[in-house]
N, C-alpha and C positions, 0 to 999 in steps of 0.2 A: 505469345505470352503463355508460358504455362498454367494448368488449372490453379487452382485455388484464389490465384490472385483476378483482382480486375483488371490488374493495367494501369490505372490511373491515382496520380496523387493533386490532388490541392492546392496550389500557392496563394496566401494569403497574404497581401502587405495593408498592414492597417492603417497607415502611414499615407498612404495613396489612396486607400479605398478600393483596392482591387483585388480583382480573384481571378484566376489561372488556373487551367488545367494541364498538368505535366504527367510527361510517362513514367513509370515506375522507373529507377533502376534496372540493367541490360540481366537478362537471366545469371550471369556467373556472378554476381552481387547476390540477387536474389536467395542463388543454393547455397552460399556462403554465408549468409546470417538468416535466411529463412523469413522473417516477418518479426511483428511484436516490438520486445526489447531488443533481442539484436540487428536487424534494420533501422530502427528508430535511434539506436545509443549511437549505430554507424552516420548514420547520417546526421547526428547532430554534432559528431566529432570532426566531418566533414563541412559544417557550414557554420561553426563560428569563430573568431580570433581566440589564439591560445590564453589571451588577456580577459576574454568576457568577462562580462559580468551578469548575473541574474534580470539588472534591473537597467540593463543597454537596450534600447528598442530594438538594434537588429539583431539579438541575441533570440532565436525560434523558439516559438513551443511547437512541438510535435505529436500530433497523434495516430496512433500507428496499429493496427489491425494485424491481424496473422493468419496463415492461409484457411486456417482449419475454421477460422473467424466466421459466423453467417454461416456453418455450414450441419449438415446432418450429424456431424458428431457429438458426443455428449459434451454438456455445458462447454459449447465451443462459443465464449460469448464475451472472450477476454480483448481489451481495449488499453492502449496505455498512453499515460504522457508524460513527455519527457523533453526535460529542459535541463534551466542551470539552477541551481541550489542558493536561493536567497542566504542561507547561514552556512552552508558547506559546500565552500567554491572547490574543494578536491573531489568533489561526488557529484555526477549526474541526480537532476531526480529521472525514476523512472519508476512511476505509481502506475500500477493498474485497476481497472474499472469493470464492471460486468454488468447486468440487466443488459437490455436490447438495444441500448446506443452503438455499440460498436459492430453487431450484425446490422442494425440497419444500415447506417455508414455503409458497409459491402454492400446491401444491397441496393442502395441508389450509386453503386460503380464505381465506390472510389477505397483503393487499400489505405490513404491516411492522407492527412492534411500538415502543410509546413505553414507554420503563423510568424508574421516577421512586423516590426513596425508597433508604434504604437499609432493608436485612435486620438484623439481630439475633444472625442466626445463618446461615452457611453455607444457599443453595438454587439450585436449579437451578427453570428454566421447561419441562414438559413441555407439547406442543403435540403433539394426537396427533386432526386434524382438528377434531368441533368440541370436544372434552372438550381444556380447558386450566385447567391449574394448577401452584401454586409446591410444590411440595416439596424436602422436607429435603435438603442434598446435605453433611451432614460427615463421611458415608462416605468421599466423591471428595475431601473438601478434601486437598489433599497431594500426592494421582496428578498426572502429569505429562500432557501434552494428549495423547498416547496411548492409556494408560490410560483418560483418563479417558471418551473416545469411546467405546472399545473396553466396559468395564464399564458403563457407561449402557445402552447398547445392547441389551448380553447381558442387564441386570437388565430388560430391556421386552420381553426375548427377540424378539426381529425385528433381528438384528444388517445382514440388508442392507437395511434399509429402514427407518431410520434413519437420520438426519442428529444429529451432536452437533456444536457451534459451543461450545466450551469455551475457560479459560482455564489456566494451567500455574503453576506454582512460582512463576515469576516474577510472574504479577498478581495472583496472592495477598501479595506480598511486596511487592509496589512495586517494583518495578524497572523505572529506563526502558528504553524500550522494548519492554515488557508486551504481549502482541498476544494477539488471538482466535483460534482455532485449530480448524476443522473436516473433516471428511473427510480423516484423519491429518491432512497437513500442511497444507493449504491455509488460507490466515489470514488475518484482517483486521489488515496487521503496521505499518500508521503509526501516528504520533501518541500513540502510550503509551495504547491505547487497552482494553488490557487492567488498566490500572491503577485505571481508574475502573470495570470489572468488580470487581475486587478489593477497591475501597473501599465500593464496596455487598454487600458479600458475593455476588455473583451470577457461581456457577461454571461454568453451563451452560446452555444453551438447545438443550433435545431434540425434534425434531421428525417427525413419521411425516405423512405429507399422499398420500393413496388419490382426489383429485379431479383434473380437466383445468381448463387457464386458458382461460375463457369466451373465445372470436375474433371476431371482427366479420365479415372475411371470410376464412375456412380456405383454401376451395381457391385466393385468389389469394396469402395467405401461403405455403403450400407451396411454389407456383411460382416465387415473390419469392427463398425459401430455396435450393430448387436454382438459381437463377444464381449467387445468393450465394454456394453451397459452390464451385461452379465457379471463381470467382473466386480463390474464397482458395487452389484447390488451384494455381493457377496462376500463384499470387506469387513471384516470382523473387532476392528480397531476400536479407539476412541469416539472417531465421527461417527455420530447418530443423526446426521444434518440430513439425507436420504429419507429418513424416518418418520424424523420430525424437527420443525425449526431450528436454529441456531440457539436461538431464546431458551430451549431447554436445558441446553449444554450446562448452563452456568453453574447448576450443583452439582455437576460432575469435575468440575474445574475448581470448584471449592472442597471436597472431598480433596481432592493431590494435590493442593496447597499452592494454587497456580496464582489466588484473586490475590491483590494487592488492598489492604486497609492501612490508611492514615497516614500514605508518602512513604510504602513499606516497613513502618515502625509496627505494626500491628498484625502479626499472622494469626494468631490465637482467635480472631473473630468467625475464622471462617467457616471451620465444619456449624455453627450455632445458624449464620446466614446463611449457608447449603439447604439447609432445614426450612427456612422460611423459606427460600426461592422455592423450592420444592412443591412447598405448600398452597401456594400464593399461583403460581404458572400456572397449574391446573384449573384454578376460578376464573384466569383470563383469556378475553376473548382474540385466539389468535387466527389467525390465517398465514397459510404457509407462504409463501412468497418464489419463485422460481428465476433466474436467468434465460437467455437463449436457449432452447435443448436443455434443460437443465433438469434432472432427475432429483438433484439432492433439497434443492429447496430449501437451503440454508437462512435466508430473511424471512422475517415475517412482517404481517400487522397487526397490530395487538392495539385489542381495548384494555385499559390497565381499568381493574373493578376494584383493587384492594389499597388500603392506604390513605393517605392525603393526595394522594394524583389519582384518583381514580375518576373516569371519565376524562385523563388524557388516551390520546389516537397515539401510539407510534411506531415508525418504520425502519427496518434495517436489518441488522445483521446479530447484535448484541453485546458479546462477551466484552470484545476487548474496548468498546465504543463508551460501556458504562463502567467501564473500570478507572479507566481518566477522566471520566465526568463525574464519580462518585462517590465509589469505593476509597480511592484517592484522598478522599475527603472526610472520610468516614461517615457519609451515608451509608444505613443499613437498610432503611425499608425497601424493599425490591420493586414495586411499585416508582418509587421516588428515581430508584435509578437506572430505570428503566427513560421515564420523564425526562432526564438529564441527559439522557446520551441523544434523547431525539432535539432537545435542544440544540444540542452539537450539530447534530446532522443538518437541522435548519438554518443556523447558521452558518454552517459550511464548513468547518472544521475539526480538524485531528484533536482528538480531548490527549492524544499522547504526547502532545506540544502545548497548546494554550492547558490544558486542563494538568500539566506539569507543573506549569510556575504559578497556574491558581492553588495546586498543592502545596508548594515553596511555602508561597502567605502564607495557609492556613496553620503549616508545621513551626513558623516564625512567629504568628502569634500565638499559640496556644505552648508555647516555652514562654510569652512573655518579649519577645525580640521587636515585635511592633505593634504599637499602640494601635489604638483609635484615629485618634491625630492622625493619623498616615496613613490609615484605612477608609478614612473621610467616614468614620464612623458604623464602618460594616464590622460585623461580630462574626469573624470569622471560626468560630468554634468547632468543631468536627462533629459535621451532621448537617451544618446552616447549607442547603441547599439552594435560598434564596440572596445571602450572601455571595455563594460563587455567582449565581449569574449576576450579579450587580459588578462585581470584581470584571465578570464577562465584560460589562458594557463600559466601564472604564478602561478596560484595554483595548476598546473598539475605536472611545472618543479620546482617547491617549491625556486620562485625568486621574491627577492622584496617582497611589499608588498604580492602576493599572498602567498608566504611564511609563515606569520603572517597566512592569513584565513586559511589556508590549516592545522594549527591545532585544528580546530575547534573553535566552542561558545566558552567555557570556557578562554581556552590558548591564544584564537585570544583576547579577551574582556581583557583579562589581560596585555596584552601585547601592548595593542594598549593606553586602558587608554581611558582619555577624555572623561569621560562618555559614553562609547562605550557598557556598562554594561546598561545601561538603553534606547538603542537604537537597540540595535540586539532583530529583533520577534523572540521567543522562547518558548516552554513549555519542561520546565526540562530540557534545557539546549540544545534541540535540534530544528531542524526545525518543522514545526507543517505543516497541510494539508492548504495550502491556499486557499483562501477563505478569505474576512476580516472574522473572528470570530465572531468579534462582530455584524457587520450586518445581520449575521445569525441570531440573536436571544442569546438565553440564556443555549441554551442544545447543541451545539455544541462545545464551549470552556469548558465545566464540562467535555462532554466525550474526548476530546482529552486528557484534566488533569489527567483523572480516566482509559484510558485508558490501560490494563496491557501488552499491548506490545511498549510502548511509546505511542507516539502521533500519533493518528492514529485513523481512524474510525471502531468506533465498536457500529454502531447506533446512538441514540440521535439526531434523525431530526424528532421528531416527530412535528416539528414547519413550516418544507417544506411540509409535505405530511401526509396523515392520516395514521392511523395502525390500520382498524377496528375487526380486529381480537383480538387486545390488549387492545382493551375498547376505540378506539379514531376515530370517525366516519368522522373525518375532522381535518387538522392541527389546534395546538394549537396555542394563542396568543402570538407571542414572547416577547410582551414587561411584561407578565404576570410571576412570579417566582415561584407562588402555585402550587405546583401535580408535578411540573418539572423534579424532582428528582425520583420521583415513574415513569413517563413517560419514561426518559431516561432509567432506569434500565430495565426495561420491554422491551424497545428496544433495548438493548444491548445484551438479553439474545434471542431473535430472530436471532440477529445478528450474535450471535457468535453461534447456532446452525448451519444457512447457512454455516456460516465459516467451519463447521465437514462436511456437504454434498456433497462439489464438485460443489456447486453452484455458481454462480452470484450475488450476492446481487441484483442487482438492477429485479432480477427474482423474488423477495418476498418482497420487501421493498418498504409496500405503497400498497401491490398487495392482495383486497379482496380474502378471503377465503386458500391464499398461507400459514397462518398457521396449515392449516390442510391437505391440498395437497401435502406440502412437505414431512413432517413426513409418509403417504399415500406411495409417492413416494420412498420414502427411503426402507417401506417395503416390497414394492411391490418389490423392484431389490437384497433387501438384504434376504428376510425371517424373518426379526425380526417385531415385533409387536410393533411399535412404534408410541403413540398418540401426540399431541400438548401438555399436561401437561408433560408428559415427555421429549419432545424435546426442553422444556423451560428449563426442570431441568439438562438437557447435556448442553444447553447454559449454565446456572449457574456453573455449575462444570467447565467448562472451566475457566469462571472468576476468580474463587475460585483457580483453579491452576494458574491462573496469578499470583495470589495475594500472593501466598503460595511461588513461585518461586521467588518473591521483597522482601519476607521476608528471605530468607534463602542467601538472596543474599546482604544483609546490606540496605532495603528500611526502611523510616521513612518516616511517613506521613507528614512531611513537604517537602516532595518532589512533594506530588500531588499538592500541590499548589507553585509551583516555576512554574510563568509565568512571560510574559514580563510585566512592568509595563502596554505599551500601548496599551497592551491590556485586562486591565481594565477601562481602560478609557471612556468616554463617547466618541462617533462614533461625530468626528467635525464638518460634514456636511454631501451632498446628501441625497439619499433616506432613507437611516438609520439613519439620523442625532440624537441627542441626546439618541440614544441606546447605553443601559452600562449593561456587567453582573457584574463588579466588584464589586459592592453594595450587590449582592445576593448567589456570588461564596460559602465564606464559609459556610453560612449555607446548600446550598443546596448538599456542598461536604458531610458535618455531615449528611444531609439528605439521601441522600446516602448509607452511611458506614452504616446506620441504618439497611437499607432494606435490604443489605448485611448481617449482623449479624459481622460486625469488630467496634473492640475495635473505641473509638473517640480517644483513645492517640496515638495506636502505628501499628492500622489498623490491628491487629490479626483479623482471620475469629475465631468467637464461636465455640468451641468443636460441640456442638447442630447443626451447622450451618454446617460445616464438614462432623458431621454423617448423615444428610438428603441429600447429593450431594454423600459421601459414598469416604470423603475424610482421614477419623479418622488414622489417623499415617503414611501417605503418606508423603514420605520423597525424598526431591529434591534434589540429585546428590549425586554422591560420596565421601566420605571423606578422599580418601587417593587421 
């Protein structure tokens, strides 16, 4: 077995109540998708009927490690899982996770786990090296992903040395955008990927791992790793996350006209709220927060001192967490939305999905579109922070109108009427990464579009930050449309190379010289000889099997472009004012597909294009 990896994977059937232990994949698998997303997307295209469905028992959840995963490299601490897509059956989810869950996983010996079956009854997976088994968990059913870390923990008593990867209120209940949730906050938060936790009864996965990941070559990884951190300490970009928490970022994200107020009707707010975050961060008490190896220290803990929420505790990550729990809503106190994203986190979900069509409401009643009556008396006005959690807890207990959101985009939008079809933000139907889009620029709404695990980042910022390893020596012009498409692709295929490593993104994104350190790094722990051209062409092959698994799965390329109207639209005000991609979308999708090698009608990847990625009769799932 070559270094990086353990050797061993997991079989779970929750259905029987049993656990296996299986050998990885024969090494020419292994250097062909590397670990991560591309091991994890292969193998789940490998073990389900081309008919699945999200919520089939024996349809797997996968959790999947990467070589670099547990090991001395920087924030090498990445974790992912990956299934079938409760609302987009043409899209794998494939969310990743970071804090210490997925190095410890390596280090009690196992590169990932296959979940198959559902439970009976409420249970959790404990993994405690090599002693593993399912027990009871309808203690935890109910705790919120807090709790539920926190008591797991304590009942194994080894509270720091423990990893719990839980789910919360919401993927016990079904709620989209349902996410995993480990080491407090840190979560695997796409694709409603907590929901298909929840329909197997499976609350937790607890793991204690007291081994080291087997290296190929140690002392040239160490060396590989200090240029590495060097690098990174000396990126000049956007992220200040190295510096200081993520928590701070947020008035620099309000300065470029990134935050979203009032279901995107509202840009104008934001330089006035940059000013108060600003003010406000400073008084509270944070703590920086780290992953595995992790130098940048992007989450924090924070005592929030200012406001109506002061003397709330919360943890995580920040920007885009309180932009759908808040901003969204036209909460301004920073304090307050700070409070509301940890809400989220507690109970276990993406504020980019549920905290979307708690947006819907609140944009429908303050036109007037829905009363009282039908809000069972909640005042949803822009600001009511207590409102939305109440709206929360009726789309937990599927009452009232939460009832209506609680079945998603499509069914809520149909159901509700009133132009509610042209006011829900969306790409393809689901919640999309918040951020306004469109103040990003013009490479950030193409790759959510083009994305092949949904809406989700897989690069395309080469307009925040440079990529000089990819030809791009300093961020591009956002308001400019030319090369865009060649940029994005180029960084998508970086992108989803990390994704197979075990890494971090924000460990190479942006980060001089990280395209050839990595690949470096990779070989040095694995033994394989892997340069930057070829770790482009593993990123490519991933995509290609996105691509490959929407087509077998009924995708037509009129799905990459189903976005919300408003956000084509020109940006109304603040600092992004009059910035629009919708002018430049289609062509630069065709642009695209080009560099791809897929058809313009029907998004087919070329035979030609197949056989250089070494995809030629690569067939996605089973047909019986």
């Amino acid at each position: 077995m070559p270094g990086g990896y353990c050797g061993t994977l997991l079989e779970v059937d929750l259905t029987e109540g049993t656990v296996k232990k299986c050998p990885l994949p024969e090494e020419k698998v292994l250097r062909t998708w590397i670990g991560g997303a591309g091991l994890g997307v292969h193998l789940l295209c490998q073990n389900i009927r081309r008919d699945a469905k999200a919520f089939d028992p024996d349809t797997p959840i996968i959790i999947m490690t990467g070589p670099l995963t547990g090991t001395k490299a920087p924030s090498s601490s990445d974790w992912k899982v990956i299934t079938l897509n409760p609302w987009l059956e043409y899209h794998p989810v494939c969310s990743q996770g970071h804090g210490h869950f997925g190095a410890r996983l390596k280090h009690a010996g196992y590169d990932g786990i296959i979940i198959r079956g559902k439970a009976s009854n409420p249970v959790y997976l404990w993994i405690d090296d090599e002693h593993v088994e399912l027990r009871d968990a309808s203690k935890y059913w109910g705790l919120d992903t807090f709790e539920t870390q926190r008591t797991i923990a304590v009942n194994h008593k080894d509270i720091d040395n423990i990893s719990v990867a839980c789910i919360g209120p919401a993927g016990e209940k079904l709620v989209p955008g349902a996410s995993v949730r480990a080491d407090k906050a840190y979560g695997a938060n796409k694709g409603s990927c907590g929901m298909v936790f929840g329909f197997k009864n499976l609350k937790a996965i607890a793991v204690r791992g007291t081994k080291s990941v087997p290296i190929h070559d140690l002392p040239g990884l160490l060396e590989t790793c200090e240029k590495w951190r060097a690098r990174i300490t000396e990126f000049k970009g956007f992220r200040r996350s190295f510096k200081e928490p993520a928590v701070f970022m947020a008035q620099y994200l309000a300065r470029g006209g990134w935050i979203p107020f009032n279901n995107f009707l509202d840009a104008d707010q934001q330089v006035e709220w940059g000013r108060r975050w600003a003010e406000d961060v400073v008084r509270w008490k944070i703590t920086a927060v780290g992953s595995w190896e992790c130098d940048m220290k992007c989450h924090h803990d924070t005592l929030v001192t200012t406001g109506p929420c002061a003397g709330t505790r919360a943890s995580g990550y920040g920007p885009e967490n309180f932009e759908g729990a808040a901003t969204m809503i036209g909460i301004t106190d920073p304090g307050t939305c700070l409070a509301m994203a940890n809400f989220y986190d507690a109970m276990g979900c993406d504020p980019c999905d549920a905290g979307h069509l708690i947006a819907l409401a609140f944009e429908m009643y303050n036109k007037g579109l829905l009363t009282e009556e039908e809000t069972r008396g909640l005042k949803l006005e822009w600001g009511n922070d207590e409102a939305a959690r109440d709206l929360f807890f009726q789309m937990m207990n599927r009452e009232g109108l939460g009832a209506v959101l609680a079945k998603g985009f499509r069914k809520a939008c149909d159901e509700l009427g009133r132009g509610a079809k042209d006011m829900i933000m969306h790409v393809k139907g689901v919640g999309h990464n918040d951020h306004d889009l469109r103040g990003l620029g013009l490479l950030p709404l193409l790759g959510e579009m083009v994305s092949g695990a949904g809406p989700t980042w897989q690069g395309f910022f080469v307009e925040s930050a440079a990529e000089p390893d990819l030809g791009y020596p300093k961020p591009l012009d956002p308001n400019i449309p030319e090369g865009k498409a060649l940029a994005g692709y180029l960084s998508q295929l970086k992108k989803m190379w990390t994704d197979c490593t075990g890494e971090c993104w924000f460990a190479s994104f942006g980060v001089t010289d990280s395209g050839w350190l990595e690949p470096l790094a990779v070989s040095q722990a694995t033994g394989f000889n892997i340069n930057m051209d070829e770790a482009l062409l593993i990123g490519e092959r991933l995509v290609q099997l996105f691509r490959l698994f929407a087509l077998a799965r009924g995708f037509k390329k009129e799905y990459d472009l189903d976005v919300a109207p408003r956000l084509l639209e020109q940006v109304p005000g603040g600092p992004a004012k009059g910035r629009a991609a919708g002018a430049h979308l289609h062509r630069m999708v065709d642009e695209y597909y080009a560099l791809l090698g897929w058809d313009f009608e029907n998004g087919m990847p070329s035979k030609e294009r197949l056989a250089k990625v070494g995809l030629t009769d690569y067939t996605v799932g089973r047909s019986e």
